[in-house]
TIZADO-197440 format. One record per residue (C-alpha): residue in one letter; x, y, z. Coordinates in steps of 0.25 Angstrom, whole numbers, padded with zeros to 4 digits, always signed. Each point is the difference from the previous one (the first is absolute). Layout:
AXYZ
...
END
This chain:
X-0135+0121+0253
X-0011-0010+0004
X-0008-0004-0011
X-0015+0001-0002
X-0008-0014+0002
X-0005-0007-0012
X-0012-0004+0008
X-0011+0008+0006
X-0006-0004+0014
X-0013-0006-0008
X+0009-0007-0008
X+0007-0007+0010
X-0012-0002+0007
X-0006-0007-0013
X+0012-0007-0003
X-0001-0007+0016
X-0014-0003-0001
X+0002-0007-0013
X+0014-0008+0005
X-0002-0001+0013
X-0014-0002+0007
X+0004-0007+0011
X+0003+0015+0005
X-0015+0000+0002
X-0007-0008+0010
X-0016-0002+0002
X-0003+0012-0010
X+0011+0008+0008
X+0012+0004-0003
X+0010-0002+0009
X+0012+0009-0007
X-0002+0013-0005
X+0009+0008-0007
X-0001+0015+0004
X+0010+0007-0009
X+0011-0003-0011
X+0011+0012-0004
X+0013-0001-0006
X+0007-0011+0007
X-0010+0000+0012
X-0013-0008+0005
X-0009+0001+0011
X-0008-0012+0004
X-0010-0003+0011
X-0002-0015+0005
X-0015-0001+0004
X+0003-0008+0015
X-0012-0008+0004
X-0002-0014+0009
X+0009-0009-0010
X+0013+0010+0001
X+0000+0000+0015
X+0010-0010+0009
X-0005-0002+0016
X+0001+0014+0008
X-0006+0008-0012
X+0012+0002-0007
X+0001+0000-0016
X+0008-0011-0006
X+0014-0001-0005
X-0005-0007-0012
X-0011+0012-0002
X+0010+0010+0001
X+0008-0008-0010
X-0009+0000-0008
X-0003+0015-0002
X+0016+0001-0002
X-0001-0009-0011
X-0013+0003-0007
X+0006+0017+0001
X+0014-0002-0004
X-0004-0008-0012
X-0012+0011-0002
X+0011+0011-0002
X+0007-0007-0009
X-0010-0001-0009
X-0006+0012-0001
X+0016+0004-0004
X+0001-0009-0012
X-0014-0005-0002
X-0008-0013+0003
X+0009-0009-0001
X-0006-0011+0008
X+0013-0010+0000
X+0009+0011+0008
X+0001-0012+0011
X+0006+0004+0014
X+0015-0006+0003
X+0002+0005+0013
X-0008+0004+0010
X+0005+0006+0015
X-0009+0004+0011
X+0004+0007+0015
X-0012+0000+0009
X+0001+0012+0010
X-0012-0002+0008
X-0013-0007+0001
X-0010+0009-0008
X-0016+0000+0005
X-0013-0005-0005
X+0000+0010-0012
X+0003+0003-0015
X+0015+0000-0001
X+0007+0011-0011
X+0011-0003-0008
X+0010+0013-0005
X+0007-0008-0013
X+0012+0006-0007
X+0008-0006-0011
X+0016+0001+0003
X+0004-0005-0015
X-0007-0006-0012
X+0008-0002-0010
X-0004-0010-0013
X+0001-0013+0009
X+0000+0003+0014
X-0008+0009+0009
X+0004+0003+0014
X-0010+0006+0009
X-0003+0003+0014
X-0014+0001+0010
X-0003+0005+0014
X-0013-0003+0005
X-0008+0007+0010
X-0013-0001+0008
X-0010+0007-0005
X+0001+0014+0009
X+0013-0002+0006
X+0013+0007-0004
X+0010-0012+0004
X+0004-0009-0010
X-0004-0016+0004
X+0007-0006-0010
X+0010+0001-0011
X+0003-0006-0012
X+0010-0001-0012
X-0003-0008-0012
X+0007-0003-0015
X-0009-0005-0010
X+0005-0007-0015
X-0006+0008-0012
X-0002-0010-0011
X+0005+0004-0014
X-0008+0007-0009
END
């Protein structure tokens, strides 16, 4: 059984506005985080000029990003802000250029246990079906 998350959507979102505002650029905020459930996460990287490589394709480092920022959003809002969970591996497969647009990121924890968390993204193109990315990351969990 999956358990409920500590954290509501608005408190995640309060908790990265506080820690994190770089996640906001020029008043706007560049990731948005769409849904949190048990051991799930939705986000959505905001794409504009800065996250594009020649050809209009979004950037590796973007999409890295949006994997991060998700897989350590569903950790927390499974065991609470802790803001010291720091990532300790992080793997991406690029499957295919993604276009000029928001990207979406589907996050779903594989193990959190009391010091480690395992999870996993894929990432599409907003309005398309086929995956352009996939990523599996493991995060520490500091002691409480």
């Amino acid at each position: 059984m999956r358990p409920d998350p500590k954290m509501s959507l608005a408190e995640v979102e309060a908790f990265l506005e506080a820690e994190f505002p770089q996640l906001r650029h020029g008043g706007r905020i560049m990731v948005r985080v769409e849904s949190v459930g048990p051991m799930t996460a939705r986000l959505r990287l905001h794409s504009d000029e800065r996250h594009l490589r020649p050809g209009g394709t979004v950037s590796g480092p973007a999409m890295f990003m949006l994997v991060d920022v998700g897989i350590y959003v569903a950790i927390l809002a499974q065991i609470g802000p802790v803001a010291l969970a720091v990532t300790t591996n992080l793997n991406i497969n690029f499957l295919r250029k993604p276009p000029h647009g928001d990207i979406l990121a589907e996050i779903s924890l594989l193990k959190l246990g009391k010091r480690l968390a395992v999870g996993e993204a894929t990432l599409f193109a907003e309005g398309d079906d086929e995956p352009v990315a996939h990523a599996v990351g493991t995060y520490s969990i500091p002691p409480r």
